[in-house]
C-alpha positions in Angstrom: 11.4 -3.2 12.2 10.2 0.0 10.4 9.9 1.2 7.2 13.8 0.8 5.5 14.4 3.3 2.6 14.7 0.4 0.5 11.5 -0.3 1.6 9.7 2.2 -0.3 8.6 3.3 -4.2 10.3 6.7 -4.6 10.8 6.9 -8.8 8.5 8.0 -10.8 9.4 5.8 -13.1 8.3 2.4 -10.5 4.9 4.7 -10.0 4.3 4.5 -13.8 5.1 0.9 -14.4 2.6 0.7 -11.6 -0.3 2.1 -13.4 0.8 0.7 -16.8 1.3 -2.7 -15.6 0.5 -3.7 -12.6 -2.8 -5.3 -11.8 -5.5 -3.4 -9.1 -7.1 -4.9 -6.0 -9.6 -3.2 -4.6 -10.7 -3.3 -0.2 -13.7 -1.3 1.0 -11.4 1.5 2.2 -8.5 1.5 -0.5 -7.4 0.2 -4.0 -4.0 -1.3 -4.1 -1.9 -1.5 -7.1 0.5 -3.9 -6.9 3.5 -6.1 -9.9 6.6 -8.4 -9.3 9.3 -6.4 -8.7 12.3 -9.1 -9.4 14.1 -7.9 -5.9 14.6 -9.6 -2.4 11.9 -6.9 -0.9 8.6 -5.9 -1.1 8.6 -2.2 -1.4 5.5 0.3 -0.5 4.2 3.5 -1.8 1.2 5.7 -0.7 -0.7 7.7 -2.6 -3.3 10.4 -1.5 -5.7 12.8 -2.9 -5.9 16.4 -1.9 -9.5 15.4 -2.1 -8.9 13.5 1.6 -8.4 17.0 3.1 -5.6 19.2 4.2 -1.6 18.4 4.8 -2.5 17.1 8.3 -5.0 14.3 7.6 -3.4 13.4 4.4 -0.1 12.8 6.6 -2.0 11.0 8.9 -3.7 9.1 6.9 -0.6 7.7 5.3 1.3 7.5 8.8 -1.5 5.0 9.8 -0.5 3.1 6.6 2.9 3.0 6.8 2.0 1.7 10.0 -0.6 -0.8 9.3 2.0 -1.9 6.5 4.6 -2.4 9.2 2.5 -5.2 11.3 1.0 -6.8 8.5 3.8 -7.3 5.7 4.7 -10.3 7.1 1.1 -11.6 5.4 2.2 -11.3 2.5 3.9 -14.6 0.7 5.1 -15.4 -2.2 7.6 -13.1 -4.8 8.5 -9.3 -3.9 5.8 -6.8 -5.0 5.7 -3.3 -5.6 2.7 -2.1 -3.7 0.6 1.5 -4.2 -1.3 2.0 -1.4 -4.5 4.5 -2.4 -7.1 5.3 0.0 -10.6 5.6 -0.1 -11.8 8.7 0.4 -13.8 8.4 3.4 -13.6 10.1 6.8 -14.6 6.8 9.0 -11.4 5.7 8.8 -8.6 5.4 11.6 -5.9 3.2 12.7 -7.6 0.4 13.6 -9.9 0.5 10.7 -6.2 1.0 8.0 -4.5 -2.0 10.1 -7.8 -4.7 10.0 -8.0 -3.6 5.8 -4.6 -4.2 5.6 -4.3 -7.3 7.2 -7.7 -8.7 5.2 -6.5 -7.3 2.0 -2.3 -8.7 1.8 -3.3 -12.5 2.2 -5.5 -12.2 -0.6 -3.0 -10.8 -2.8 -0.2 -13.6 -2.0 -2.5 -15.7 -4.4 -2.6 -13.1 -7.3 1.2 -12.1 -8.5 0.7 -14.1 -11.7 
């Protein structure tokens, strides 16, 4: 399926509680912030920089996370997180290179929701 509305982190208030209390993870190409959320769902936010570059490859950028997230959710056991996706900046990066990161990264975090 695709990305549901419930789906995603759109408060600013869940983005804060986030940085205050969630815990950090860290892949090559991305940090990911992630806490229990107490729902039935894992929900998703990206963040990124202007620092990546213009509207276009910042859009892309997350399009190939959202998209990444889509395949590889299903990776990811254990109690519903928050996640906050922030990339790397680097311009090696493509759609292949978000989805293997992704798919590396969410086992290892099914482990760490303590």
């Amino acid at each position: 399926s695709g990305f549901a509305r419930q789906e995603r982190l759109k408060r600013q208030r869940d983005f804060d509680a986030l940085f205050t209390q969630g815990k950090m993870f860290k892949g090559r190409k991305c940090r990911i912030r992630y806490r229990p959320n107490g729902l039935a769902r894992h929900r998703l936010g990206i963040m990124v920089s202007r620092k990546h570059g213009n509207a276009v490859w910042r859009n892309r950028l997350k399009r190939w996370y959202r998209e990444a997230w889509r395949h590889a959710r299903h990776l990811l056991a254990g109690p519903a997180l928050d996640l906050l996706i922030q990339p790397s900046f680097s311009r090696e990066v493509n759609a292949r290179v978000v989805r293997d990161e992704l798919e590396e990264l969410l086992p290892l975090l099914s482990g760490q929701e303590e």
